[in-house]
C-alpha positions as CSV (number, residue, x, y, z in Angstrom):
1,X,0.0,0.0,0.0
2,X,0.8,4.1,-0.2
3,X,1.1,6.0,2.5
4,X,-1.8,8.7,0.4
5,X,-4.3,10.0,2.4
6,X,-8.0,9.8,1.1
7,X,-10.2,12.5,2.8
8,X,-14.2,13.4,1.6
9,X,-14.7,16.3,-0.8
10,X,-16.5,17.9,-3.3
11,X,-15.4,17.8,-7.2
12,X,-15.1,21.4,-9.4
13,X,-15.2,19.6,-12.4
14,X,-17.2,16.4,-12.1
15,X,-16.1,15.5,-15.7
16,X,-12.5,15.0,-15.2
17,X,-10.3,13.4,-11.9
18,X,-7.2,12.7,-11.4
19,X,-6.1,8.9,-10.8
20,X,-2.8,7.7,-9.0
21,X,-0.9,5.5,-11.1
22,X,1.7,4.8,-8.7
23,X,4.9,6.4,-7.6
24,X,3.5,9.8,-7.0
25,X,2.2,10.2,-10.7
26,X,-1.5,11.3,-11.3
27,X,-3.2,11.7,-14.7
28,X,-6.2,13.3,-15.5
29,X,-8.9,11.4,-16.7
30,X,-12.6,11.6,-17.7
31,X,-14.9,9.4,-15.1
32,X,-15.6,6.5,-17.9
33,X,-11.8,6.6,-18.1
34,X,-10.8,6.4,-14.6
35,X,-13.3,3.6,-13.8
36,X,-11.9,1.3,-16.5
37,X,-8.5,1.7,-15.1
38,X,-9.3,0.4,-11.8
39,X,-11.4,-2.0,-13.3
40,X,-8.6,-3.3,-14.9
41,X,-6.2,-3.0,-11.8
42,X,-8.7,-4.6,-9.6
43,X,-8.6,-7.7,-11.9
44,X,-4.5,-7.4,-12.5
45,X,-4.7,-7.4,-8.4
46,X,-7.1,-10.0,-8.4
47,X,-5.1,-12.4,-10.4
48,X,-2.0,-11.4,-8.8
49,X,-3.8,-12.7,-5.3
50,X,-5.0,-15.7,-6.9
51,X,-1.3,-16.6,-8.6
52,X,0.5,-15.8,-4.9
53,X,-2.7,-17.9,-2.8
54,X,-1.4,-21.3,-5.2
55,X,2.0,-20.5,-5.0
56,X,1.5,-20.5,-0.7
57,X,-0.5,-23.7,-1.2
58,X,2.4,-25.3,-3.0
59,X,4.7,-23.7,-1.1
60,X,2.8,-25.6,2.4
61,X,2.9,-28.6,0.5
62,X,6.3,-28.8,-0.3
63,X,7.2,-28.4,3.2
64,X,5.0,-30.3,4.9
65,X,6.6,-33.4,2.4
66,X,9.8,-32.2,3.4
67,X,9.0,-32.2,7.6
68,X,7.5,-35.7,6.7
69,X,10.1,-37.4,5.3
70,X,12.7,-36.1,7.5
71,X,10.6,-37.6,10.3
72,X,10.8,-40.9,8.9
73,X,14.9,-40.7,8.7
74,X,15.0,-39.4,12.2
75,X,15.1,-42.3,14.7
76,X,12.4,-42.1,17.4
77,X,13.8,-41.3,21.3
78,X,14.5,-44.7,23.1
79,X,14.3,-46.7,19.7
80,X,17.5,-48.1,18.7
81,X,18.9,-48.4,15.2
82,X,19.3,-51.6,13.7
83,X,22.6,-52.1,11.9
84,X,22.9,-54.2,9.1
């Protein structure tokens, strides 16, 4: 997130606003205008949510194989280890 500040108002010119793109930059665009942008970065978010939610999953599962299996190799306290 930004560290911008949203506070209530009142518009002059209810035909144009200005939309942060990022990094400080605004550009002015016409209401239509500015609702298809965040249109299309709430679904570029969206998917970026969805792509980072199955990389965790995988991520879980990956380690939860990898705490598994090193509990197998890892003898139990009091057993002994047979020797072949």
């Amino acid at each position: 997130m930004t560290s911008s500040m949203y506070v209530p108002g009142e518009l002059a010119d209810i035909e144009k606003v200005l939309v942060d793109v990022g990094t400080g930059y605004y550009i002015e665009k016409t209401v239509p205008e500015a609702r298809e942008f965040y249109k299309r970065k709430e679904a570029f978010l969206n998917e970026g949510l969805s792509n980072l939610a199955k990389t965790i999953t995988q991520k879980r599962k990956n380690l939860q194989g990898t705490v598994a299996a090193k509990a197998c190799r890892r003898p139990r306290k009091g057993a002994q280890r047979l020797r072949s």
